[in-house]
N, C-alpha and C positions, 0 to 999 in steps of 0.2 A: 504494500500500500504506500501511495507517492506520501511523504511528507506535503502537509497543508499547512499555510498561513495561521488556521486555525485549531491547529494542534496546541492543544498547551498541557502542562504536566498536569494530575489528577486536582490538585487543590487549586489551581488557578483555573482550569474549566470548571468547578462547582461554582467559587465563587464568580466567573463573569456572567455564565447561565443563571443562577439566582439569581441577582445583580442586574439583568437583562429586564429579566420578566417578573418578576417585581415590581420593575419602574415602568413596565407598560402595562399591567394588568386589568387596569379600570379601563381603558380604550382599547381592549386587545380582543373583543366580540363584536365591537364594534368595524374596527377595520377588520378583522378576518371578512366577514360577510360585505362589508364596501369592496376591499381591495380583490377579492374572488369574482365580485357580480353575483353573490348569494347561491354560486353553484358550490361550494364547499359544503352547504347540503347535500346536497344528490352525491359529492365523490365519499360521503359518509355514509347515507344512506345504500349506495354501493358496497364498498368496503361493506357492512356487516351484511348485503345479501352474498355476496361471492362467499364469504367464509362461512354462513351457515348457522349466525347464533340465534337461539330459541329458546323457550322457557325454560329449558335442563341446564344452559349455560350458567357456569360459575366465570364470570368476568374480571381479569383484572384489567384496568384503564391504565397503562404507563402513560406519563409523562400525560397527565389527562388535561392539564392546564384547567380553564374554568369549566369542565365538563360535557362542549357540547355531544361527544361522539358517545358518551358513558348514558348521558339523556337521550342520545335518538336508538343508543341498543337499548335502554328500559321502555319505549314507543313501542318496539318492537318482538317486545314479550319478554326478553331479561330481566330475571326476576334478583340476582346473586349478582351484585355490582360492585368493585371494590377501586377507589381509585389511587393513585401516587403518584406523585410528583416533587420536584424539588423548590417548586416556590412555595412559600408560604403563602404572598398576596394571591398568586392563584387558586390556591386551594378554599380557601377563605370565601372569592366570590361564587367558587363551585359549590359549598357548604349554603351559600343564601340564597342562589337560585335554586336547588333539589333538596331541600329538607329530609329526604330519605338517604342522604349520604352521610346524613352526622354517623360519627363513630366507626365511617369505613373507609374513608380518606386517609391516610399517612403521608408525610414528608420523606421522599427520601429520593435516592440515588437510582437508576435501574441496575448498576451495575453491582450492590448491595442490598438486594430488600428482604423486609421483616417479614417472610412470607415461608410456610411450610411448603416441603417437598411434597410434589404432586397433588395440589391443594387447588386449583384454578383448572377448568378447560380450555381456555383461549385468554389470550394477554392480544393486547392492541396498543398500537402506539401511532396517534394518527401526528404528521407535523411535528414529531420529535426527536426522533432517532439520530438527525442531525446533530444534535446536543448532546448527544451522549459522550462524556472523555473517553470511553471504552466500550465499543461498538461491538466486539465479540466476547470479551467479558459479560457484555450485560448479555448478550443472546446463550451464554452459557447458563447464567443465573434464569432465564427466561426456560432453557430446559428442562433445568430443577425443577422448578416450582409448576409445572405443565405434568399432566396426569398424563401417562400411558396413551396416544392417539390425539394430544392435546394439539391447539393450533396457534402459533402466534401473527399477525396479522398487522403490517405495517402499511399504512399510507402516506405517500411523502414524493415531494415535488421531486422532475426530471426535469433536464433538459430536453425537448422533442426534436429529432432529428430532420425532421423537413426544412431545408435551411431557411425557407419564406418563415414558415410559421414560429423556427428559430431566432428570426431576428426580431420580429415582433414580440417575441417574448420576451428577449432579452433587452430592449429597450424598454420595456414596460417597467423587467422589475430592477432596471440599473438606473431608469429616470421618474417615471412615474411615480411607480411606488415606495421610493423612499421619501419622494416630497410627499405625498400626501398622511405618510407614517408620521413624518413630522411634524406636519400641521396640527394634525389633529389628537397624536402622543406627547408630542413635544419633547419625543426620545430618536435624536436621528439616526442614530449609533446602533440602535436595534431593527431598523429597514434601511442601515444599508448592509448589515451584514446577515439577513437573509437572502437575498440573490446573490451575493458574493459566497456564501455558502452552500446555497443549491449546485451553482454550478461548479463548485471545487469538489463537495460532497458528489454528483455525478456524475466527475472524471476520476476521483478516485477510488471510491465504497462500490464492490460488487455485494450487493446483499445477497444474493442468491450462494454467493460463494462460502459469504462466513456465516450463512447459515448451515449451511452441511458440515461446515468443518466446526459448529459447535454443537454438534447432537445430531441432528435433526433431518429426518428420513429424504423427504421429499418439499420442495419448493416448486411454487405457480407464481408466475409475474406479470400482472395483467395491467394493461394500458387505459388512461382513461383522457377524456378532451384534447386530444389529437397530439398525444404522449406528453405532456407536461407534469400530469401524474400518475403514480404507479400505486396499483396493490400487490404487497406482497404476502404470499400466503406460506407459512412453512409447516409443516405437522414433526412432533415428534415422533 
C-alpha cells in the first residue's frame, strides 16, 4: 500500500479524526444531504438491500457518525442496533435524534472495540472506513466480532473511471464542495480533505484485497451512480 499524505501514526489519526468531526457535527446532516442532492439516501437504502438485513439482524453501525444508515436499517425491520464511533459530538446528536439508541452507542476506535466474539451478524460502515488509522486491523477486529457466515458491508466514495464523468466529479469535490462545507460548517479543513482523501484512498486501498487477507471468505463490489460509489460486501 502506496504511502498517503494522510497517513499519520495511531494517536495523531485519533486525534485529527475526533478533532474533525466534532467540529462539524451540528452541520454534518445537513451538508451530507445538500452536498449528495439527497441521493445519499437511496446509496443507503441500497447498501442495506444488496447485503440483506432483516428482523434477525444483530447490527453493529461503525463509525455510524449521527446515525442516518443505523435509522434507515431500523425502517427497515432491524430490530438489534448497536452503534460506535469515535466522536463524541457525533454520537450525542445520534443519541437525540433515535431515542432507542440510548445505552447502545459506545465511543470508540474500529480498530479496538468493546464488542464480544461472534456477537453481531453484519457491521457496516457507510462514509468511514477512510478514517480508519488501521484499515486491516480494524477488518480483522470486524472478523472477530462477526458470527460464523457474518457480513460486513462498507459504502464509500470512488473515483469513476469515465474520464467525462471523472472530471466533473472531481471539480465538484476539489471546488464546489469545499466552499460550500465552509460556508455553511465554517470548518474548511474538513471538505477539503474529503476529496483529497477519496481520491488518494482510491488509488491506494484495495478493499477487496484486505478483506480476504483479514479472514474473510468471499467479497462482492458493486457500483453505484455511474461509479462514484461502491458497496462492498464481504462474509466471513
Amino acid at each position: 500500500m502506496k504511502q498517503s499524505r494522510y497517513t499519520f501514526s495511531e494517536n495523531e489519526k485519533k486525534h485529527e479524526v475526533r478533532k474533525m468531526f466534532d467540529s462539524i457535527a451540528r452541520s454534518y446532516d445537513f451538508l451530507n444531504h445538500l452536498l449528495s442532492f439527497g441521493i445519499d439516501y437511496y446509496w443507503r437504502k441500497k447498501a442495506i438491500k444488496l447485503t440483506g438485513l432483516n428482523s434477525n439482524t444483530v447490527l453493529l453501525d461503525v463509525a455510524c457518525g449521527t446515525g442516518d444508515f443505523a435509522i434507515e436499517a431500523k425502517k427497515h425491520g432491524v430490530k438489534k442496533i448497536y452503534g460506535a464511533d469515535f466522536s463524541f459530538n457525533m454520537l450525542s446528536i445520534f443519541d437525540k435524534k433515535a431515542e432507542w439508541i440510548r445505552g447502545k452507542e459506545f465511543q470508540t476506535a474500529a480498530e479496538h472495540m468493546p464488542v464480544k466474539p461472534a456477537s453481531v451478524t453484519n457491521i457496516t460502515v457507510a462514509f468511514g472506513v477512510r478514517n480508519f488509522y488501521d484499515i486491516p486491523l480494524a477488518f480483522r477486529e470486524f472478523s472477530r466480532v462477526l458470527t460464523p457466515g457474518g457480513k460486513a458491508t462498507i459504502l464509500e466514495f470512488r473515483m469513476p473511471t469515465n474520464p467525462l464523468i471523472k472530471l466533473v466529479y472531481r471539480f465538484y469535490f476539489k471546488v464546489i464542495l469545499p466552499l460550500v462545507g465552509k460556508i455553511f460548517s465554517g470548518h474548511s479543513s474538513a471538505y477539503n480533505y474529503l476529496p483529497d482523501s477519496v481520491e488518494e484512498f482510491d488509488r491506494n486501498v484495495d478493499l477487496k484485497k484486505i478483506f480476504l487477507e483479514s479472514g474473510f471468505s468471499k467479497v462482492d463490489v458493486h457500483s453505484l451512480t455511474f461509479g462514484t460509489v461502491q458497496v462492498v460486501i464481504a462474509r466471513v
